[in-house]
N, C-alpha and C positions, 0 to 999 in steps of 0.2 A: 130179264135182259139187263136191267140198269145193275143187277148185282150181279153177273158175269162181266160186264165191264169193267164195275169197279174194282173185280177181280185181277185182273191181265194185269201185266205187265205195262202194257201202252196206257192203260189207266193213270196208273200211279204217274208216270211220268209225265201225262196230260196235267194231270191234278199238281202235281209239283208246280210248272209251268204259269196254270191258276191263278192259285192260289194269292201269287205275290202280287199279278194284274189286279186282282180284284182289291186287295189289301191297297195298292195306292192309286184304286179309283174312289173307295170311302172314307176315304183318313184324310186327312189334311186340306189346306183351303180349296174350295174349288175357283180354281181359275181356267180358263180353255182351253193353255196351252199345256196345265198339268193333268187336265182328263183328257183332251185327246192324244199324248201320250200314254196314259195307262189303257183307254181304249185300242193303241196300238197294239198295246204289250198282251190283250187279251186274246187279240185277234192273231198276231204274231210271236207267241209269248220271244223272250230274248235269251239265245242260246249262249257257251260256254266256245268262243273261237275257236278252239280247239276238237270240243267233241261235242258240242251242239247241245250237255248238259243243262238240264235248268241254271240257271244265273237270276240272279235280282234288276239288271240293268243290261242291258247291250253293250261289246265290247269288254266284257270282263272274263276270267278263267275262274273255271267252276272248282272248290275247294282240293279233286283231288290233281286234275292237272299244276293247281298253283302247289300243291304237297309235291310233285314230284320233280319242279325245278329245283338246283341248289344255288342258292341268294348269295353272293360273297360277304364277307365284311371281315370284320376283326380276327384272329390277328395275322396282318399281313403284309407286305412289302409297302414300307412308308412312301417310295418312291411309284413303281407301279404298278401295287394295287394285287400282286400274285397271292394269293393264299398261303399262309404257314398252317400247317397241323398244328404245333403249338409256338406259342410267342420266343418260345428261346430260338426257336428252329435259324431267327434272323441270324446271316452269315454277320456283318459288323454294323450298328448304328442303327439297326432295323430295317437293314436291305438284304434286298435276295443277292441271292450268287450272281445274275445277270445284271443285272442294274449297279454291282460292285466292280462286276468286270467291265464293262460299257457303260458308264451313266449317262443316261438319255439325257437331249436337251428340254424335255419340257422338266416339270415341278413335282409333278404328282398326278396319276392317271387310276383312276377305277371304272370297276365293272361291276354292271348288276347279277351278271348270272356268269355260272360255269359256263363253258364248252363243251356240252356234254350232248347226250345222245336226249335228254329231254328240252334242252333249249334248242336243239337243232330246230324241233317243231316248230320255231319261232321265227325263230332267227331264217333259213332256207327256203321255207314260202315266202317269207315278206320281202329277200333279198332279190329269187329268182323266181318267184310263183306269183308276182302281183297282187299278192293277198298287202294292200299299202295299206290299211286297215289296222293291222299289227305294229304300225307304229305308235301308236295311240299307248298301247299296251304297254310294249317296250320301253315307250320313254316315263310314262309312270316308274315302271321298276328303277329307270336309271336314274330318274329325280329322287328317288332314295337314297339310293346308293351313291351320287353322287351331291348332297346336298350343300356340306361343305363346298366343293366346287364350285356351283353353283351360286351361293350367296358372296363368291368373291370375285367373280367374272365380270366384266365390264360388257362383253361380246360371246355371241358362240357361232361359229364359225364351223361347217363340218367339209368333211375331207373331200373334197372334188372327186369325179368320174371326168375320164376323158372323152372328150365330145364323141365318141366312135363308139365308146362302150354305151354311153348316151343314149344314142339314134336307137340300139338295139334294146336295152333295157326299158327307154322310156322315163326311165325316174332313177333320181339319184337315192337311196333308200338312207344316207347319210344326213341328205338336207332333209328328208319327211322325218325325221327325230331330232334337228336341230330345230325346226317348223314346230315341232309338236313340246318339245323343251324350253321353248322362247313363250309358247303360251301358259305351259306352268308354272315356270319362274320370274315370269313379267321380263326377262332381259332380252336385250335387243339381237336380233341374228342378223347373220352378214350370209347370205348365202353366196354370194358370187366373189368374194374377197381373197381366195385361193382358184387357182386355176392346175388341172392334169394338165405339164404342156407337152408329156411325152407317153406315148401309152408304152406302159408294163405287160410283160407277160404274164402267167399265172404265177402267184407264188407258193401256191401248194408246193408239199414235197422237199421244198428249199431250208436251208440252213439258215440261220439268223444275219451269217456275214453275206453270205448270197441275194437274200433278202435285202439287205442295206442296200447292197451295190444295186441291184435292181431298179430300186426310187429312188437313188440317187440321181438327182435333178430334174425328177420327174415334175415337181411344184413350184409354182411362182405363186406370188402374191402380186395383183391385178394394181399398173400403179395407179390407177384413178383409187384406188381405196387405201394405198398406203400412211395416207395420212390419217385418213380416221385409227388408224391400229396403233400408231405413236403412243409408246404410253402405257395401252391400256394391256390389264390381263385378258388372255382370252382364254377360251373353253371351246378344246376339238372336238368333236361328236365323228364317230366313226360305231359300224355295228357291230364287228371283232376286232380284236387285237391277238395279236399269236404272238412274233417276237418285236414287235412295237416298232419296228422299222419305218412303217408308214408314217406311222405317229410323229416319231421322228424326223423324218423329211419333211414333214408337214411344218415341226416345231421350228425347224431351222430355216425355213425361209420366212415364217410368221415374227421370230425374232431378229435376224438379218433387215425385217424391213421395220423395227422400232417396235418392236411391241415388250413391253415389259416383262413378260411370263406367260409360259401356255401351260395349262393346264388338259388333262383329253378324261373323257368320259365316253364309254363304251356298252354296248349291249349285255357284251358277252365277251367272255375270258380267254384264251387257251393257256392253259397253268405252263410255266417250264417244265417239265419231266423232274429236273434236279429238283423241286423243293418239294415232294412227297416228306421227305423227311432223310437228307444226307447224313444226319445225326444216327439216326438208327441202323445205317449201313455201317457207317462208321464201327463201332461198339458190335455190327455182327462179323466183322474181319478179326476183331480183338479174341474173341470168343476160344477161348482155347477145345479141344475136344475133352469129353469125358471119358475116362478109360473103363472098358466095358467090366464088370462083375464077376470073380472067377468063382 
């Protein structure tokens, strides 16, 4: 019996599970409140958020979910944060084509993850699935990603829901990763310092310029707190960015009411389509044909 168990499938992943419970109920000091968590974790072992995979702790992604997000970073758009395939790919100065044609009013915006079909997971339950949980998660990655930011902010501040979208959703999933980034990096959050004073319709689907026009003046900044903002840098917290429109309305009355620079920090990406690499198109128009062999 115990060795057709240990056999199976459901075994191994029992034992997985185990193993790591019992590893930190005999190791380290004991104190109550670090055995009655590992007696939790024996009892409950701690799955993988995503696929219920063994994990070492609660709340974290099990090696191959976190293998199949893609991380941003270097080399990329100095101003917002978009991906180059490679460092020359920058159109002038180390800006993308959009932020050359439109330069946004904040400073500088990054993201932790692509927009792609593995951070959807993340990103679409936490936003519209109640899974608030996945903040925790989230905002790890983006204290990476945005750590520079971070150590230069005074405030962070994330982008309002309008009271209507509100009532429905229950939670604004912007302020639970402002909440959750103000505990990582010790600085102080403002959640109610930006107000929605007009609801938006969806902007799926929409163009960038469409998009603008949309949020336009959709935002105010609350004047009982515009004096605290005098000054100081802030840092937007929002969980996508697509063509930074919001961001930008956001930026513009954040700075309209004295604030020195906004900086924005986001979940997740949507790249411009143009910066795949315009350079390699470029060079396959030049291309002349090869005449065929007689």
């Amino acid at each position: 019996m115990v060795r057709l168990l240990s056999e199976s499938p459901r075994a191994d992943s029992f034992l997985d599970r185990l193993v790591p419970g019992l590893t930190r109920l005999v190791s380290g000091p004991f104190s109550p409140a670090r055995i009655g968590t590992a007696v939790l974790d024996l009892l409950l072992p701690p799955g993988c958020i995503l696929c219920s995979g063994p994990v070492d702790a609660p709340g974290l992604l099990c090696g191959p979910c976190f293998a199949d997000l893609a991380m941003l970073g270097e080399p990329s758009c100095r101003c917002c944060g978009a991906p180059f395939e490679l460092a020359w790919h920058a159109v002038e100065g180390g800006l993308c084509q959009r932020c050359l044609d439109t330069p946004p009013p904040f400073e500088r915006a990054r993201a932790a993850l692509r927009y792609d079909d593995a951070s959807r997971r993340l990103v679409l339950p936490f936003k519209h699935g109640d899974r608030t949980e996945f903040a925790v998660v989230l905002a790890r990655l983006m204290a990476g990603a945005g750590r520079e930011l971070l150590r230069d902010s005074n405030v962070i501040i994330p982008v309002p829901l309008h009271r209507r979208r509100l009532f429905f959703r229950r939670y604004n999933q912007a302020a639970l990763l402002a909440r959750a980034l103000g505990r990582i990096s010790g600085r102080p959050v403002s959640l109610d310092a930006l107000a929605r004073v007009a609801m938006t319709g969806s902007l799926d689907g929409r163009s960038a310029a469409e998009r603008r026009e949309e949020v336009a003046g959709a935002f105010a900044v609350r004047p009982r707190r515009a004096a605290a903002l005098r000054g100081r840098r802030v840092l937007l917290i929002d969980d996508v960015m697509t063509s930074g429109a919001t961001a930008a309305a956001c930026a513009d009355c954040l700075l309209e009411a004295g604030a020195a620079a906004v900086d924005v920090l986001v979940a997740a990406l949507v790249p411009d389509p143009r910066q795949r690499n315009p350079n390699r198109r470029r060079r396959a128009r030049r291309r002349k044909p090869v005449a065929a062999a007689h």
